[in-house]
C-alpha positions, 0 to 999 in steps of 0.5 A, spaced: 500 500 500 502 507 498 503 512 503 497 516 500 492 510 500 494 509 507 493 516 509 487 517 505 484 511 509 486 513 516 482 520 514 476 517 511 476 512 517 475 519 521 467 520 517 466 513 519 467 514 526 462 520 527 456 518 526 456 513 532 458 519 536 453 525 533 447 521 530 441 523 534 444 529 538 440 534 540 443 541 541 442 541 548 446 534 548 451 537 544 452 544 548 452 540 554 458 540 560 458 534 565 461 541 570 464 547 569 470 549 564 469 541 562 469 541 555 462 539 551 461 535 545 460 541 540 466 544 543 471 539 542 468 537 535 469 544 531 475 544 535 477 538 531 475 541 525 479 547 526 485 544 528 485 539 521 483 547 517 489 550 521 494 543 519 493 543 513 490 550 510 494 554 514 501 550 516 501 545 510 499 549 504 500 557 508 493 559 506 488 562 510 483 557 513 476 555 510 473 558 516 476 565 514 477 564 507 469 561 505 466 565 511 465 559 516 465 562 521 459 567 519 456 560 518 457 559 525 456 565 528 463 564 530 468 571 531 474 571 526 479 570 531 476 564 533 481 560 534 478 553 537 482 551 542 487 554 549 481 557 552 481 559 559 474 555 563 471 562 563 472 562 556 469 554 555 463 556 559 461 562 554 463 558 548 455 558 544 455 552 541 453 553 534 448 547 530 452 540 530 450 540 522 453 546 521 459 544 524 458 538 520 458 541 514 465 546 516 468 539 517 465 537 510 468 542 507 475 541 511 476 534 510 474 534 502 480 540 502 483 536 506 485 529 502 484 534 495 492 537 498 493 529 500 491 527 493 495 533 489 501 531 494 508 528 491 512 523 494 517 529 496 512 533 499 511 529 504 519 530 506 518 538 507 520 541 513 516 544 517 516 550 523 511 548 529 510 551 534 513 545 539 519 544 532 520 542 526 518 535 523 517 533 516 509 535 513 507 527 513 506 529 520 501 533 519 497 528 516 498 523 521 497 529 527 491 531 524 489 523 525 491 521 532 489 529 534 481 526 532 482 520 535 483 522 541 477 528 541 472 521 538 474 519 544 473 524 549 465 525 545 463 518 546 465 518 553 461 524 554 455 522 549 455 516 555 455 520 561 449 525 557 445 519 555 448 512 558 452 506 554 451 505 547 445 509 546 
């Protein structure tokens, strides 16, 4: 198998996992916070996306985010300068959790330009240093980060889908 099926398999695998975590949520239930300054479902699933639009538009391709360049955050009723993640509790406890289906449609959009730049990629792309905050490391990271980033948080929604509505339902 070449690397770029493998990957493109691994962030296809992210869209199958979703459904399990989101289908049949209410707003209620996806703005919900176990406690204070915890994160809710909604929260930690635009952050997912933002995160993927910030790896792969902003750090990979150097553009500006689909949340910023096709307006997704007037879609979202989200500031601009929303950034998806280091929040203080105050900051968790104030977010508006937009509709899940249009954070849905944001992720859409995100994966589908997503594995575009996967597809267009050559062999030596993958090779390409890149600066990060935490260091450099070669762009292929970024695929791979993108994906273990979003497992960990599916992780985090389903613990809390079962804390809001009991196991496996």
């Amino acid at each position: 198998m070449e690397l770029k099926e493998y990957l493109k398999m691994e962030i296809e695998g992210l869209d199958r996992q979703l459904p399990r975590v989101v289908d049949g949520l209410t707003q209620e239930e996806i703005s919900w916070q176990p406690k204070s300054g915890c994160n809710s479902i909604g929260l930690i699933l635009f952050h997912i996306f933002k995160a993927e639009d910030s790896f792969i538009q902003a750090r990979l391709k150097d553009t500006k985010e689909l949340y910023e360049s096709e307006n997704w955050y007037q879609k979202l009723g989200l500031d601009v300068k929303e950034q998806g993640a280091h929040y203080t509790e105050a900051q968790v406890n104030a977010f508006k959790v937009p509709k899940l289906a249009t954070i849905l449609e944001y992720g859409a959009a995100v994966r589908k330009a997503t594995l575009a730049q996967l597809d267009a990629a050559k062999p030596a792309d993958f090779d390409k240093v890149m600066k990060m905050p935490w260091g450099d490391m070669p762009a292929i990271m970024l695929y791979s980060i993108t994906v273990s980033h979003a497992v960990g948080h599916i992780g985090e929604m389903s613990y809390l889908r079962g804390l809001k509505r009991g196991m496996d339902k």
